[in-house]
Backbone as ProteinMPNN parsed JSONL, in Angstrom:
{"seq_chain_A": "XXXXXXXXXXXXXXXXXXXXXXXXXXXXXXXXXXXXXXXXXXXXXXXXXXXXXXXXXXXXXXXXXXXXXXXXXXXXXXXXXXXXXXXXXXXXXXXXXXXXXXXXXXXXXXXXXXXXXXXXXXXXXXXXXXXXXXXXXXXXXXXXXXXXXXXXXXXXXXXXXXXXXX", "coords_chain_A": {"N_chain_A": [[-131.161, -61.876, 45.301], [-131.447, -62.247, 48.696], [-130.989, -64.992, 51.127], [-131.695, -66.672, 54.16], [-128.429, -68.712, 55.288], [-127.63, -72.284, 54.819], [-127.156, -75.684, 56.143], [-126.225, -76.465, 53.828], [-124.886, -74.893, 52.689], [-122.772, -74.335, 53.827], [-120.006, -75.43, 52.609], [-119.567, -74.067, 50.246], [-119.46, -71.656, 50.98], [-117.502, -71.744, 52.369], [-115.209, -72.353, 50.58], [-115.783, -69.899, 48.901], [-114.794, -67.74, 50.314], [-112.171, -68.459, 50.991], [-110.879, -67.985, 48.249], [-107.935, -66.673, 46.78], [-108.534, -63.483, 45.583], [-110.394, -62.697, 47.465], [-109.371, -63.212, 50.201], [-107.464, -61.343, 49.625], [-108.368, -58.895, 50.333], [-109.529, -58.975, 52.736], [-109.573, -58.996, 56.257], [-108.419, -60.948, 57.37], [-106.736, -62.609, 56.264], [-105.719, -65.108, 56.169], [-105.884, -68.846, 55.276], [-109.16, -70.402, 55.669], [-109.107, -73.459, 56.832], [-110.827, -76.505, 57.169], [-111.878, -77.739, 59.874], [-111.558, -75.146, 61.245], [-113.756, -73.874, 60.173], [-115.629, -74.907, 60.494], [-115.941, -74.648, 63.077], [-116.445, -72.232, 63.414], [-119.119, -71.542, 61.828], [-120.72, -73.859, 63.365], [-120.835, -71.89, 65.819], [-123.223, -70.324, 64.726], [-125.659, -71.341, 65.424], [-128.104, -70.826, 67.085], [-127.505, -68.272, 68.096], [-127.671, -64.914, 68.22], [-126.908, -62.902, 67.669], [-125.272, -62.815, 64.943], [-126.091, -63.385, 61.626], [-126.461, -65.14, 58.903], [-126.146, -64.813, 55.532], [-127.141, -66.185, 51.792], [-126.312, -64.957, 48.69], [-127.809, -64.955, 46.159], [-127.969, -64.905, 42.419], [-128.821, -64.665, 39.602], [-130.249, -67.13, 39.928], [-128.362, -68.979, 41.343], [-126.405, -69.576, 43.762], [-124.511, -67.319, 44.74], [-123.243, -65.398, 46.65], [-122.021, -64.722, 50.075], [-123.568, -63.022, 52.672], [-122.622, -61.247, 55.938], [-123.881, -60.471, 58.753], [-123.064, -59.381, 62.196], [-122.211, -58.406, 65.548], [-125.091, -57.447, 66.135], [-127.057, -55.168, 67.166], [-129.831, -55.536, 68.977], [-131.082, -53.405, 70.334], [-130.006, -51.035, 70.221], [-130.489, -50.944, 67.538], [-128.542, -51.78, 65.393], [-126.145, -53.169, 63.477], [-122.635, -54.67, 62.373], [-121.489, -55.825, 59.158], [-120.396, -57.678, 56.491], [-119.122, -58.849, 53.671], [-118.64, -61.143, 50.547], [-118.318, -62.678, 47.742], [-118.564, -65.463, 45.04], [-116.198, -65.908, 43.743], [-114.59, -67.267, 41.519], [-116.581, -68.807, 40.074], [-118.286, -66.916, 39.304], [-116.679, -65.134, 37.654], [-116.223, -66.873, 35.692], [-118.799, -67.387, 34.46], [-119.55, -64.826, 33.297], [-120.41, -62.596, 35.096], [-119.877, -61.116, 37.436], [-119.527, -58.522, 37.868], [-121.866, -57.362, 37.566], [-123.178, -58.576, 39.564], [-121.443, -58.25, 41.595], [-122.405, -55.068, 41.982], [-124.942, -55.693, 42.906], [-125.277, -57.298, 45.267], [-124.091, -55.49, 47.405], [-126.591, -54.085, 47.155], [-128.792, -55.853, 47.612], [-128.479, -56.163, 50.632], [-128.346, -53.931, 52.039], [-130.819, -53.468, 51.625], [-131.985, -55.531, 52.798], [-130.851, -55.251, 55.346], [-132.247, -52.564, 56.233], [-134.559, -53.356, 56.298], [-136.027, -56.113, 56.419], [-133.847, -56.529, 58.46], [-134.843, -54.505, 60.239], [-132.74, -52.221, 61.264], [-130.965, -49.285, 61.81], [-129.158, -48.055, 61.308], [-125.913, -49.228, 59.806], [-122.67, -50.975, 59.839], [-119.016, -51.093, 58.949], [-116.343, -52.662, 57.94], [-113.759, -51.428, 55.868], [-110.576, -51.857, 53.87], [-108.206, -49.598, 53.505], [-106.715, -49.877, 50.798], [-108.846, -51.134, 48.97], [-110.048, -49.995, 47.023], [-111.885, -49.798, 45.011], [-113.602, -51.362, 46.246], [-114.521, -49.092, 48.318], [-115.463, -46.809, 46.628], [-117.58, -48.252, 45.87], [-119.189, -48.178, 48.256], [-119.641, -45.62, 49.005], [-121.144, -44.656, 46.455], [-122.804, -46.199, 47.295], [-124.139, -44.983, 49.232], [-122.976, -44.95, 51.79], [-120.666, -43.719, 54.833], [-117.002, -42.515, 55.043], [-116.19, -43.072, 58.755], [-114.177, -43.553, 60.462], [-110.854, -44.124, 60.822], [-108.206, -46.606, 61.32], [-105.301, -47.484, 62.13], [-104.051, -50.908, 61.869], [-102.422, -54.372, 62.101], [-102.606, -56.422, 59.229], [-102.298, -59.574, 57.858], [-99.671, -59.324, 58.836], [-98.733, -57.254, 58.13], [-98.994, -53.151, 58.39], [-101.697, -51.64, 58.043], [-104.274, -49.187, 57.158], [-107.299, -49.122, 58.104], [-110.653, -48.534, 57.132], [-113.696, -47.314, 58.714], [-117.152, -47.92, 58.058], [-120.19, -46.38, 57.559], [-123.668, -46.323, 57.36], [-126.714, -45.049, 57.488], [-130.226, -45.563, 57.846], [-132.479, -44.375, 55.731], [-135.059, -41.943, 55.137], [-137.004, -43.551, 53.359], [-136.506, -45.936, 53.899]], "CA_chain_A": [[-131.979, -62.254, 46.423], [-130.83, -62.698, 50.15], [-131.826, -66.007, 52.059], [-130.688, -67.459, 55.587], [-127.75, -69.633, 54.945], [-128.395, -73.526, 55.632], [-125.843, -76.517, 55.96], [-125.994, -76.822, 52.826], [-124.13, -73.834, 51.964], [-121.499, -74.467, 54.565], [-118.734, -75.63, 52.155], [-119.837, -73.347, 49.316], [-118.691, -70.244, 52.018], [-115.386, -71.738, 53.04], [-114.585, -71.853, 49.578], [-115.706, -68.615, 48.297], [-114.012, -67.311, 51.341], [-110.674, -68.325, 51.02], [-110.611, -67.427, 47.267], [-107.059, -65.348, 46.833], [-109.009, -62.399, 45.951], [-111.162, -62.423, 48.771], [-108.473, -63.278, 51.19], [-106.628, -60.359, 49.761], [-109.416, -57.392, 50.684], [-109.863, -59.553, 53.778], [-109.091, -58.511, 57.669], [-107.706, -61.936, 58.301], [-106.323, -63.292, 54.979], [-105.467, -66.488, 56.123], [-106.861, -70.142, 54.621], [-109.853, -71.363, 56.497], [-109.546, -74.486, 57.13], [-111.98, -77.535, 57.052], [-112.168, -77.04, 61.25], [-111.633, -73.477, 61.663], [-115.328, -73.393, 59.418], [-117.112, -76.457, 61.289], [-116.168, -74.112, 64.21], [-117.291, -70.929, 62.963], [-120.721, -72.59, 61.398], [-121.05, -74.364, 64.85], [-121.169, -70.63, 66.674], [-123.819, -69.692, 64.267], [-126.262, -72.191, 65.73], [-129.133, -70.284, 68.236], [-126.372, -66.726, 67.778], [-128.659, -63.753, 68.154], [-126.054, -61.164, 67.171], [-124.992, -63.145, 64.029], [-127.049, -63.723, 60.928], [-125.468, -65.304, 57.871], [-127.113, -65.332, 54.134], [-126.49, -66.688, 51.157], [-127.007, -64.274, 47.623], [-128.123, -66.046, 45.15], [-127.572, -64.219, 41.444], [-129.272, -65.583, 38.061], [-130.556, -68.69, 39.848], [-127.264, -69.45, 41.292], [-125.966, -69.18, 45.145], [-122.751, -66.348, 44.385], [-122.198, -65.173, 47.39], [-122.601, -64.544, 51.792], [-123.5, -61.397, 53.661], [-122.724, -61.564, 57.319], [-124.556, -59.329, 59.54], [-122.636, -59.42, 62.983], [-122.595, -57.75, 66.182], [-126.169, -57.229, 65.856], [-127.254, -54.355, 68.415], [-131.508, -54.834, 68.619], [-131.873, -52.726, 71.162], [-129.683, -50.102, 69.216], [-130.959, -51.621, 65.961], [-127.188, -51.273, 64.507], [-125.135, -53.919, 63.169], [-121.653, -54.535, 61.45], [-121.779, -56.005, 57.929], [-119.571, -58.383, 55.165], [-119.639, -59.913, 52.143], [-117.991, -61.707, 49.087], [-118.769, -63.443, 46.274], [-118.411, -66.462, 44.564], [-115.501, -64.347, 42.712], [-114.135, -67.418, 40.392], [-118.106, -68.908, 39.578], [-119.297, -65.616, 38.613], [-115.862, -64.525, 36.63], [-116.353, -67.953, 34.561], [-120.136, -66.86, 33.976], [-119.159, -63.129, 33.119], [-120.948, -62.133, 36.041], [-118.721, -60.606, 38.66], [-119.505, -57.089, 38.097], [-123.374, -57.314, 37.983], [-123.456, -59.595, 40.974], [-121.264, -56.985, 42.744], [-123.268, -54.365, 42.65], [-126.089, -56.178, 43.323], [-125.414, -57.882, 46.531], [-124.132, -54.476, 48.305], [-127.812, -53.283, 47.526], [-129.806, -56.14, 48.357], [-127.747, -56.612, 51.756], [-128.814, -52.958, 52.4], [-132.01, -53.374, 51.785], [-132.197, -56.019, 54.395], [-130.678, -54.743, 56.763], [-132.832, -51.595, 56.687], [-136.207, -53.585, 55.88], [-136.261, -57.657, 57.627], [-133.224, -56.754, 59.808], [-134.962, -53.446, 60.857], [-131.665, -52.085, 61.856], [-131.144, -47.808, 61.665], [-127.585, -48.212, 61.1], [-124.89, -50.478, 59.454], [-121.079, -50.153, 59.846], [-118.667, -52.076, 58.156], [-114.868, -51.847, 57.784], [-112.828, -52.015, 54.594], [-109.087, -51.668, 53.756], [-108.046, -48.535, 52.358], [-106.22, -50.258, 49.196], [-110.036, -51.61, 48.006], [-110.422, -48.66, 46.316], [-113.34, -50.578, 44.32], [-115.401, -51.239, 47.444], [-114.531, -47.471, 49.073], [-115.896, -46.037, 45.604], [-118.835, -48.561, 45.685], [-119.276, -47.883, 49.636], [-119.549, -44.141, 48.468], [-122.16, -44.713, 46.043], [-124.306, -46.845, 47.668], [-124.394, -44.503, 50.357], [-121.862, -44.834, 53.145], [-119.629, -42.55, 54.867], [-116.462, -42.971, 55.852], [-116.436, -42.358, 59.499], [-113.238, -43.589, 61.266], [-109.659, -44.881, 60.066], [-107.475, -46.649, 61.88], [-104.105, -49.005, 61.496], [-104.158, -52.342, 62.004], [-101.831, -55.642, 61.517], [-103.31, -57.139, 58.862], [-101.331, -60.364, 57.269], [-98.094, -59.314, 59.016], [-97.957, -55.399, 57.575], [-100.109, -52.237, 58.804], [-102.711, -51.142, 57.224], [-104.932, -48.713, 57.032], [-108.773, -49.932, 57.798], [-111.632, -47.361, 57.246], [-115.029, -48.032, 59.594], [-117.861, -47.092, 57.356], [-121.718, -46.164, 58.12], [-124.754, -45.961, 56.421], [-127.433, -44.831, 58.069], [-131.395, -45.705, 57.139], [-132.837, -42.968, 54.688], [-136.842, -42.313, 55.63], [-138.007, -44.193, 52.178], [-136.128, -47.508, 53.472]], "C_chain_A": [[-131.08, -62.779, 47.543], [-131.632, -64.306, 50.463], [-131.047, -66.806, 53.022], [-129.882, -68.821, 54.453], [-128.223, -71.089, 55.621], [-126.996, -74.273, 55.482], [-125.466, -76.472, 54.941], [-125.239, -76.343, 51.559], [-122.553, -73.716, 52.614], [-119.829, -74.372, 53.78], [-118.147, -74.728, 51.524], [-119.42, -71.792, 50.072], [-117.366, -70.25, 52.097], [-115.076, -71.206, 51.355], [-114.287, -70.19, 48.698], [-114.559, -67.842, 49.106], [-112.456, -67.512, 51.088], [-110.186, -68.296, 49.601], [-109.572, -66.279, 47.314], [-107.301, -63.968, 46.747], [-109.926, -62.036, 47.106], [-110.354, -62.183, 49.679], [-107.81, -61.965, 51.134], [-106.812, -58.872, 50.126], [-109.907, -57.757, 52.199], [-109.11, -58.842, 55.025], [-108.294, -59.676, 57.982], [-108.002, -62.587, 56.965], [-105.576, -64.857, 55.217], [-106.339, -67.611, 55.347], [-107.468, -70.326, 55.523], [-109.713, -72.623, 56.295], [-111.085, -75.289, 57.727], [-112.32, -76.992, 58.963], [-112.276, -75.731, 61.573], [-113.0, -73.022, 61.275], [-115.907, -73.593, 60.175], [-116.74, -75.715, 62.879], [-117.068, -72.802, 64.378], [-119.219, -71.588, 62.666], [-121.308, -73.275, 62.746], [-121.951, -73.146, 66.2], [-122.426, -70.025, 65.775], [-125.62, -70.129, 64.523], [-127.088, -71.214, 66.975], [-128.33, -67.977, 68.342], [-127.472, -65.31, 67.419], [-128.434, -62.731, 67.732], [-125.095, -61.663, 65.508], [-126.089, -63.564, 62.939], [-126.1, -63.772, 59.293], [-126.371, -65.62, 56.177], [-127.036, -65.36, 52.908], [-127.359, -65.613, 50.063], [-126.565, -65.424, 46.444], [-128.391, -64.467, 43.924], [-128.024, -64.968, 40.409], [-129.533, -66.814, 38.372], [-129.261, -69.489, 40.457], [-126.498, -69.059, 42.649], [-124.492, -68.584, 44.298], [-122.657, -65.548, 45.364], [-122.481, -65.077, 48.85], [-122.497, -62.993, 52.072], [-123.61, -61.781, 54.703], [-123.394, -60.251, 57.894], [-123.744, -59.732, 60.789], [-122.751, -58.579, 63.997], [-123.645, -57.013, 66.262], [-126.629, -57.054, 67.229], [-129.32, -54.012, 68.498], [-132.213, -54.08, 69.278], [-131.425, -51.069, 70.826], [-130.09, -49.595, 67.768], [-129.823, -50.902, 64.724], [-126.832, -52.734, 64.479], [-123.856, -53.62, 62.283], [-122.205, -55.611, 60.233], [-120.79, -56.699, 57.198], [-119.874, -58.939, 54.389], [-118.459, -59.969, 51.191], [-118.858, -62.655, 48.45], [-118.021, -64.546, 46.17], [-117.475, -66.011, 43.561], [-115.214, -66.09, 41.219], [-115.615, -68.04, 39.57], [-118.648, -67.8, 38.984], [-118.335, -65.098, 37.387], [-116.353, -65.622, 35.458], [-118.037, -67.542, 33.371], [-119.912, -65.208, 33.383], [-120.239, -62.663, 33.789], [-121.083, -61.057, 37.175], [-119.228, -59.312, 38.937], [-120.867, -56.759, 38.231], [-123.719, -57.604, 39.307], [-122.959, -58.921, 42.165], [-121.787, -55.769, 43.384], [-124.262, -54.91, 43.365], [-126.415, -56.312, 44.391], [-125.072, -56.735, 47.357], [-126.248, -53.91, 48.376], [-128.709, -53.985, 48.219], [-129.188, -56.866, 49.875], [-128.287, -55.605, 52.65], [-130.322, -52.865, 52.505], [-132.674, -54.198, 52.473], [-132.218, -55.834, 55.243], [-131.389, -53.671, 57.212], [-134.464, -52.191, 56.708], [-136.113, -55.02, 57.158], [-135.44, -57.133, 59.028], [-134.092, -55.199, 61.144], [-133.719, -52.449, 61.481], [-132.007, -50.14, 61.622], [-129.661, -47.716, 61.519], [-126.377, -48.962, 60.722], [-123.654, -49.673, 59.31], [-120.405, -51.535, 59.078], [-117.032, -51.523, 58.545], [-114.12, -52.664, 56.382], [-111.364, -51.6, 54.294], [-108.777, -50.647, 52.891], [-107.283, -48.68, 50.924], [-107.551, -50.678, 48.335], [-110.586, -50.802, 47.459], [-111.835, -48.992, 45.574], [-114.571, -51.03, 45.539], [-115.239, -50.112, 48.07], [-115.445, -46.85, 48.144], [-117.382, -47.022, 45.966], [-119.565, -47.74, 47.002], [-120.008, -46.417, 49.275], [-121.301, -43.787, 47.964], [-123.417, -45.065, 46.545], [-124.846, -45.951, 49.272], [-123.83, -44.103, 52.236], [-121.075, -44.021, 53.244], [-118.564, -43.33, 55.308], [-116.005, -42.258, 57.413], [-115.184, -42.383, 60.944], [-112.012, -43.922, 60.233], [-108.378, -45.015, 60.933], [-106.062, -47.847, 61.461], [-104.164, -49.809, 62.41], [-102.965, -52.871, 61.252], [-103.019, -56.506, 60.758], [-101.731, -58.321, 57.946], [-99.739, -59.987, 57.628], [-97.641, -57.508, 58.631], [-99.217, -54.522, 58.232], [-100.504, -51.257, 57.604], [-103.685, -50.277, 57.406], [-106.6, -49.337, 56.67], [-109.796, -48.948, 58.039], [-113.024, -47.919, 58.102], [-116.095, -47.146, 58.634], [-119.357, -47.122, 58.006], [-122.763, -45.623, 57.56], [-126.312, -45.572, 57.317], [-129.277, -44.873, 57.593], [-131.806, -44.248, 56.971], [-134.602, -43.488, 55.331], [-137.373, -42.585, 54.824], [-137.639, -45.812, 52.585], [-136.995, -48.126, 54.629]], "O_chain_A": [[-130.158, -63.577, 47.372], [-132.736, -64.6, 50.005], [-130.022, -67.447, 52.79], [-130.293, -69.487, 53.503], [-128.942, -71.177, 56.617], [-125.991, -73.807, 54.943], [-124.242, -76.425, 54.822], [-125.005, -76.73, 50.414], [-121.537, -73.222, 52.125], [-118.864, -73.675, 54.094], [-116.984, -74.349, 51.663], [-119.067, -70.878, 49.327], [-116.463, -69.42, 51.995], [-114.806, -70.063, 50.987], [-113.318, -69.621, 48.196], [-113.551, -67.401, 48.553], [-111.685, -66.555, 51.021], [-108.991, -68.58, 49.522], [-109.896, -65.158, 47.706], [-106.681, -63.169, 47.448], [-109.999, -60.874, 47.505], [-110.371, -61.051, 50.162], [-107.531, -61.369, 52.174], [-105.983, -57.967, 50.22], [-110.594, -56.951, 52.827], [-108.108, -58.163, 54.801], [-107.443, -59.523, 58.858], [-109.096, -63.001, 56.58], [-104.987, -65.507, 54.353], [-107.413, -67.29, 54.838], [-106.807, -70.494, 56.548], [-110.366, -73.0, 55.322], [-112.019, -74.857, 58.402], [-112.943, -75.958, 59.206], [-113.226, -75.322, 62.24], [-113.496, -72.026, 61.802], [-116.704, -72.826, 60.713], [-117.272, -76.244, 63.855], [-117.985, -72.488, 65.136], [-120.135, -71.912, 63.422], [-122.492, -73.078, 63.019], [-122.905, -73.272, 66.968], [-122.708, -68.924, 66.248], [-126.578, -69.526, 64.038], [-126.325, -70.928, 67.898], [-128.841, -66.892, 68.616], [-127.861, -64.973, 66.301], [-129.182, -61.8, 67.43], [-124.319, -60.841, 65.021], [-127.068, -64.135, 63.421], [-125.406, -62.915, 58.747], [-127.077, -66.596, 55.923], [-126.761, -64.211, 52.563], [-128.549, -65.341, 50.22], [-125.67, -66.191, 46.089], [-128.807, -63.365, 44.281], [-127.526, -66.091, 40.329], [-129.273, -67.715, 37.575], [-129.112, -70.647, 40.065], [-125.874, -68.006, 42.52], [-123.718, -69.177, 43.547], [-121.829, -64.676, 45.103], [-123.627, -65.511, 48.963], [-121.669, -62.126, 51.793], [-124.487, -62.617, 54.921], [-123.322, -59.144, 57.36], [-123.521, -60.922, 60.565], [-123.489, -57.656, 63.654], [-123.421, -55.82, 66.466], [-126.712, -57.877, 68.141], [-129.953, -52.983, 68.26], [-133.425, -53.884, 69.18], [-132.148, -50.098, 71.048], [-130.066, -48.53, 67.151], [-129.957, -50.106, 63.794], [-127.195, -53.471, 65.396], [-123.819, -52.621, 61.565], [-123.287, -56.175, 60.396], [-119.825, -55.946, 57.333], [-120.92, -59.584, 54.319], [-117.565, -59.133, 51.055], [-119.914, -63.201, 48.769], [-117.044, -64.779, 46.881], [-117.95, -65.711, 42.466], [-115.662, -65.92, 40.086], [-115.722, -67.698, 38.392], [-119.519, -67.903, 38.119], [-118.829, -64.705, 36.33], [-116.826, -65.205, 34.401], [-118.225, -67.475, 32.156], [-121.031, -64.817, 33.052], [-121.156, -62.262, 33.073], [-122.035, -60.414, 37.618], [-119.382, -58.942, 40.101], [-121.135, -55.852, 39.019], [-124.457, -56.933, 40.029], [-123.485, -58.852, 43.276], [-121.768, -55.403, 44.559], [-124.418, -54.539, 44.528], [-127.442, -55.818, 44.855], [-125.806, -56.765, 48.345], [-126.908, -53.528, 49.343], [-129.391, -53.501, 49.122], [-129.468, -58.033, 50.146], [-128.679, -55.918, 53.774], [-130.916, -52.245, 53.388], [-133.812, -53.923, 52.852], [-133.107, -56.007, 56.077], [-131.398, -53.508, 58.432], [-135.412, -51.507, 57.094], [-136.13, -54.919, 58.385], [-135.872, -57.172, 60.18], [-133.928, -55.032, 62.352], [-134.144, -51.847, 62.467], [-133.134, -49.748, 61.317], [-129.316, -46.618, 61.955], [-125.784, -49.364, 61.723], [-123.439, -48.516, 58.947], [-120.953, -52.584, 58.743], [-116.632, -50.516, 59.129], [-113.99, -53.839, 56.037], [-111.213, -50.507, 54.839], [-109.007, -50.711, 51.684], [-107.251, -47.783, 50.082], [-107.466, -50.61, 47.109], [-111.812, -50.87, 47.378], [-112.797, -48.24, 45.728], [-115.799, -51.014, 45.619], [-116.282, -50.009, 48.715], [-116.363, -46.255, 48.708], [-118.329, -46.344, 46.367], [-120.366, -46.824, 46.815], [-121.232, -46.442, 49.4], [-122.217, -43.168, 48.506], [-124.553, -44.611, 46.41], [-125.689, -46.294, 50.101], [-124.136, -43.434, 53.223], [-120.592, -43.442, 52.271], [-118.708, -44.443, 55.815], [-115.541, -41.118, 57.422], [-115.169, -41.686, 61.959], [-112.185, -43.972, 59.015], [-107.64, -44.085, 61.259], [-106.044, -48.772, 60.649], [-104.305, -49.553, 63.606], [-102.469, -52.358, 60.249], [-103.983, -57.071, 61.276], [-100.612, -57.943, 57.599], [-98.785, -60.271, 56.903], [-96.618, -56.852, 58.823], [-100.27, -55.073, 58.55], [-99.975, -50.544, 56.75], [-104.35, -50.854, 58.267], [-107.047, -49.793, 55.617], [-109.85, -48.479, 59.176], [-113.26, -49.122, 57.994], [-115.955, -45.935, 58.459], [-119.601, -47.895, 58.932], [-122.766, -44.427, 57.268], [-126.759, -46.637, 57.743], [-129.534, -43.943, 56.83], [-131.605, -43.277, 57.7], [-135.122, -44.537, 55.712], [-138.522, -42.147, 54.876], [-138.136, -46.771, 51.995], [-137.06, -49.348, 54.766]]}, "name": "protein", "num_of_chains": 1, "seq": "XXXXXXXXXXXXXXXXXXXXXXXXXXXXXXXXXXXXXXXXXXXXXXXXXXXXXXXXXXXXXXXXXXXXXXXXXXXXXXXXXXXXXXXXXXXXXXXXXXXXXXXXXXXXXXXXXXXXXXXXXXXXXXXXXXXXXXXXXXXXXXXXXXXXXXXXXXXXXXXXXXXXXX"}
């Protein structure tokens, strides 16, 4: 289950967030810091083109989907997410909870967010979210290099487009 993020999830983000595996599939693998959040979280306050929400898994907040650049007159947005990667590994979770949250992120965005289009971009080494990406329906539809952490990388732009049952 999706549901708008609240303060109360604030911390529970940074952390997941700067989890080494996260950081390491990440566009900007740096540590958030305590400020760098309470700034981010700050911009998310009245933000019409941002929408941030917390998946909750077996009773149990595990992980955020960002919706961003949110186009409603296009009815497109971009798209992210992680998990609660070491909470869910401890629970033997991880891999249920992964699929999971790509679908019900999708099925937001094509149902509450109304959207007709989601893009996303992922790093061509995540071979595990390209293959999911795949499955769940996305193409890939650009690929370009980028500095990411100091080296260039290869970052794919992906796009899913609403099916006429969603």
């Amino acid at each position: 289950m999706l549901r708008p993020a609240t303060d109360a999830d604030k911390e529970s983000i940074r952390i997941w967030r700067n989890h080494p595996q996260v950081r390491a599939v990440s566009l900007t693998q740096n540590i958030i810091t305590r400020e760098e959040h309470e700034t981010y979280w700050e911009s998310l306050y009245g933000n019409a083109v941002r929408r941030v929400f917390i998946f909750d898994f077996a009773g149990v907040p595990a992980g955020v989907v960002t919706y961003f650049d949110i186009d409603d007159d296009a009815r497109t947005a971009m798209w992210g997410y992680y998990l609660d990667n070491e909470g869910l590994q401890e629970r033997g979770q991880l891999l249920p909870a992964w699929i999971k949250i790509q679908r019900e992120a999708i099925k937001l965005a094509f149902g509450e967010l109304d959207l007709q289009e989601l893009y996303g971009e992922v790093l061509d080494a995540n071979e595990a979210v390209r293959s999911m990406n795949a499955r769940n329906g996305f193409e890939e539809i650009d690929a370009t290099e980028r500095i990411v952490d100091g080296r260039s990388v290869t970052v794919h732009t992906i796009r899913r487009r609403r099916q006429p049952h969603e």
